[in-house]
N, C-alpha and C positions, 0 to 999 in steps of 0.2 A: 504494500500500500504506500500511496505517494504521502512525505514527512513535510514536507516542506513548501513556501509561494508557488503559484504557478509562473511560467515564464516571463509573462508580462508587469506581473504587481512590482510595485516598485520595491525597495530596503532604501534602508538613510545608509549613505556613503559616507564618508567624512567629507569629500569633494563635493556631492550633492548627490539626489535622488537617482537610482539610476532601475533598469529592469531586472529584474531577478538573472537572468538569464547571461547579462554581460557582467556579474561579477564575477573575478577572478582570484588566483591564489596570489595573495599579496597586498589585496583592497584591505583598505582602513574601515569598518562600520561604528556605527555608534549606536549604541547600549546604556543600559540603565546598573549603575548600582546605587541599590539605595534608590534616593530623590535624586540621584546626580547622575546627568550623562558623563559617562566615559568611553576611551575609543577602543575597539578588539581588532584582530589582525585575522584576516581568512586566511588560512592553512590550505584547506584543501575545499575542492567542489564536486558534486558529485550530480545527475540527473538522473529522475526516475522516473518512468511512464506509469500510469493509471488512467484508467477509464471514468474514476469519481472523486469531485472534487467538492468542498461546500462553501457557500458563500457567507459569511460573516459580517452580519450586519451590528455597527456598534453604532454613536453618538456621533460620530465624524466622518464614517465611511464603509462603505462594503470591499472588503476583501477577502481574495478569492485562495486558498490553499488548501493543502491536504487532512482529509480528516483527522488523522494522527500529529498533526503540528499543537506543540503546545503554547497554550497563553499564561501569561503571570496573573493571579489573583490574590486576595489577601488571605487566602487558605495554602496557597502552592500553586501546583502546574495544572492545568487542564485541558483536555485536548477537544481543539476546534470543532470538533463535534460534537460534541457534550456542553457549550459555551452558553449557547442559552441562557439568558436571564441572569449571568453571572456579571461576576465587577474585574475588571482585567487594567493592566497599568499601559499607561498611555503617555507622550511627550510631543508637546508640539514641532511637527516636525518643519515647521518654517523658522524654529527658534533655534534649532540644532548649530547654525554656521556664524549665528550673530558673535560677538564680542562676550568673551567672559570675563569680568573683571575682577580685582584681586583688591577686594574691599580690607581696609585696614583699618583695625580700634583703636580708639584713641580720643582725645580729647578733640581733634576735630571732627573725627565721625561724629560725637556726640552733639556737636555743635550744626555741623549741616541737618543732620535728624531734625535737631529741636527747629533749627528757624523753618526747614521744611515743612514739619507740623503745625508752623504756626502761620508762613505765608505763604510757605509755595505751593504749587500746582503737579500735582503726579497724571500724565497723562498715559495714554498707551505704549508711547516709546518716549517718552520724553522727558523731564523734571525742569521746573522753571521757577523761577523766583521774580516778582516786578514787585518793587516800593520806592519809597520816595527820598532815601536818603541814600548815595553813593558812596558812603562809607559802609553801612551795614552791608549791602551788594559784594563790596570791594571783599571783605570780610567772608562771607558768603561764598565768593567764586573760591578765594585761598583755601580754605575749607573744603569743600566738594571736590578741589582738586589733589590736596594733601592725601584726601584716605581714599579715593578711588582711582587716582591717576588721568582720569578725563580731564582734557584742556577747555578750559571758563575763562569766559571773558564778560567784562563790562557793555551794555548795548544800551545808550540812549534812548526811551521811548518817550511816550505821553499817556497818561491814564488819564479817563474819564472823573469828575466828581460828584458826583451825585448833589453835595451838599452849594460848592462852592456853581455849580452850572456851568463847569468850562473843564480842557482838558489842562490837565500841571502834567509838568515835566518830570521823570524816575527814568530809574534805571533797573533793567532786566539782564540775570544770568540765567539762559538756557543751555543745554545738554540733551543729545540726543540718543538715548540710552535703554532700550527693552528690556535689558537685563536689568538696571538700577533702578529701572521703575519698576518693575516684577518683585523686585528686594526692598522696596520702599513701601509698596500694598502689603505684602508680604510681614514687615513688622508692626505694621498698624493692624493687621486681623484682616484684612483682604481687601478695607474700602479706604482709600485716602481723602474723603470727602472730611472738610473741617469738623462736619457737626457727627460721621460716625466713627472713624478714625479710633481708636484704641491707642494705650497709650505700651509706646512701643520699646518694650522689656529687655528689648536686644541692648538698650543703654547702660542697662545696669551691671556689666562687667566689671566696674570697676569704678571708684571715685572722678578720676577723672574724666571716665564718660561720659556720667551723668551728670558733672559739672558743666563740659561744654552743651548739655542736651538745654539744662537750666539757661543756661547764657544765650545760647541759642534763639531759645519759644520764647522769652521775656525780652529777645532780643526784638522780637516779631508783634507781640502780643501781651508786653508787660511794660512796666517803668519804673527806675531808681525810685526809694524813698525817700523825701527833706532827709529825714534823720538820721539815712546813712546805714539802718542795722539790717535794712533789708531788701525787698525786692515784690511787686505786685505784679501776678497773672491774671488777668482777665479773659473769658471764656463764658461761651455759654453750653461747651461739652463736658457736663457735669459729670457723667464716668470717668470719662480724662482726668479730671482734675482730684475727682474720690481718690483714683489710683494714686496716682501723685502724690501728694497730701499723703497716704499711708506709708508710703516708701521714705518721704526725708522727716517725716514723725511730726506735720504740721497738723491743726485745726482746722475742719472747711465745713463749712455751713452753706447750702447752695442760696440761691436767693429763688426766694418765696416768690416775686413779682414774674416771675415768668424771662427776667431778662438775662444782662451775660453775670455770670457770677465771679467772685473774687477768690481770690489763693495768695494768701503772705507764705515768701520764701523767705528766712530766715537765712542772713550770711553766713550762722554755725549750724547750720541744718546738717554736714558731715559729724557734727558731735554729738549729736542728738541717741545714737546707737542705732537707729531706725534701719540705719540701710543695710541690707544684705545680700553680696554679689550674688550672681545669677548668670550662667552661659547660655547663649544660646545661638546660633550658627548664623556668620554675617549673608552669607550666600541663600539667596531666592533656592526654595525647591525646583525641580527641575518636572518632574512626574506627578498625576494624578489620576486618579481613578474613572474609569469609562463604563458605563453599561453595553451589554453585548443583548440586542432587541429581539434576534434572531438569527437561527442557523440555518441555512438553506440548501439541503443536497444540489448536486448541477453535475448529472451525469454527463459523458460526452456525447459531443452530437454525432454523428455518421459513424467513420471509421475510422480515425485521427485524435489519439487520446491526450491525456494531457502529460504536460511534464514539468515535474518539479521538480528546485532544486532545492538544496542541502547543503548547508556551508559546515567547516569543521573549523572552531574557532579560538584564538588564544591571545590574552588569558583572558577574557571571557567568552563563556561557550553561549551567548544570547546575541542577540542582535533587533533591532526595529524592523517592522514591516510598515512602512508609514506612522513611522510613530507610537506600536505596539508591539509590547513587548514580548518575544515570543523566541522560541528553540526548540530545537529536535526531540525526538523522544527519548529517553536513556536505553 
């Protein structure tokens, strides 16, 4: 019985997508360990002929291989015939070739996070920051570029005011980046929208993480006190701010009027005992779980059967079929 794609389905290449049928021994694929892609070496290939094939219908696409091929689920392996109704791991296979970056902790990671959280914009491929003063910008670009290695620049624009009826003059740093916004939803709980945003844990490695996070969001969204002992956040993401508040051992009473609510940060809020590091991986998941709707027998038509192939792989013995993840039988 056929193990493996038919000739035509594509695999992810490390080069790009290509057909079953033109890989060779010495092609780079790309595989999942864990949430993380990484890349396996084809050893050997092999083609088998069979007259039955079934078609595999999931969330993203139907593809066509042999009953005996297995998919990843969060039980184990399962084989393409039996997939039905099951949950099988999946990666976006347009995201396979982008840029991975090599995020670093630190006191300005902490810092890009917070002002992000507090002004900037997480788009689909992109992170952008626009306000009014081209020092905090300036601050800002240094920042974003210290812990991610992405090149930030200063960009003159004009924003709109609501209040004043005319456009004033700020300054925007963009980045264009899938991976860094994927990492950026990713530590906020999935949504970077101001009002649902979580407050994002991956800062608390270490004192100075979340000191830059602090200097960061009040850099965005707070202001110095007269009196010097302390620091005011204003927000009207009252989980945000709950959170917060328990982590540097402050006081928060939301406000009763329905409006933005207040947060005293204490300049000895590190003596407080409150804080307690916390790891948590700077790098965006890479994989996620897919339903499988339907399995569909597709015997051959006429008298021209199908043929699959079979890669032999190292060191990982898996590889994608557009993006799922799947291997031979043992």
């Amino acid at each position: 019985m056929g193990y493996g794609p038919t000739s035509k389905m594509l695999v992810n290449l490390v080069g790009g997508c290509a057909q079953a049928k033109k890989v060779v021994p010495g092609s780079e694929m790309w595989t999942l360990d864990g949430d993380r892609t990484v890349r396996t070496t084809v050893v050997d290939v092999t083609a088998v002929k069979a007259r039955t094939a079934v078609d595999v219908v999931t969330d993203h696409m139907t593809f066509t291989a042999g009953p005996d091929l297995l998919l990843s689920t969060p039980d184990g392996w399962v084989r393409a015939a039996d997939a039905a109704g099951k949950t099988v791991a999946w990666t976006h296979a347009r995201k396979l070739r982008r840029e991975r970056l090599t995020i670093k902790p630190g006191y300005e990671f902490g810092y890009f996070i917070g002002a992000t959280c507090a002004d900037g914009t997480v788009g689909k491929n992109y992170v952008s920051l626009i306000v009014n003063e081209e020092r905090f910008a300036a601050r800002y670009a240094t920042a974003l570029t210290s812990c991610t290695g992405l090149p930030a620049r200063l960009e003159a624009v004009t924003r709109p005011s609501g209040y004043l009826k005319r456009d004033l003059p700020g300054f925007r740093v963009r980045v264009v980046s899938s991976y860094l916004s994927d990492a950026l939803r990713h530590y906020v709980g999935g949504d970077a929208h101001h009002m649902r945003q979580g407050f994002p844990r991956v800062v608390l490695r270490d004192v100075d993480t979340l000191q830059g996070f602090l200097d960061g969001y009040i850099e965005g969204d707070g202001c110095n006190l007269k009196h010097g002992w302390g620091r005011m956040i204003t927000s009207a993401n009252v989980p945000f701010l709950v959170e917060l508040a328990q982590i540097i051992g402050a006081r928060f009473t939301p406000s009763k009027r329905g409006l933005a609510s207040q947060l005293y940060v204490s300049n000895r809020w590190a003596e407080r005992g409150t804080f307690a590091p916390e790891e948590h991986p700077l790098d965006p998941p890479e994989s996620s779980w897919i339903r499988v709707h339907e399995v569909r027998p597709r015997p051959a038509l006429g008298t021209k059967p199908f043929t699959f192939y079979g890669y032999r792989l190292a060191p990982y013995p898996t590889f994608l079929l557009n993006g799922h993840l799947v291997r031979e039988p043992w």
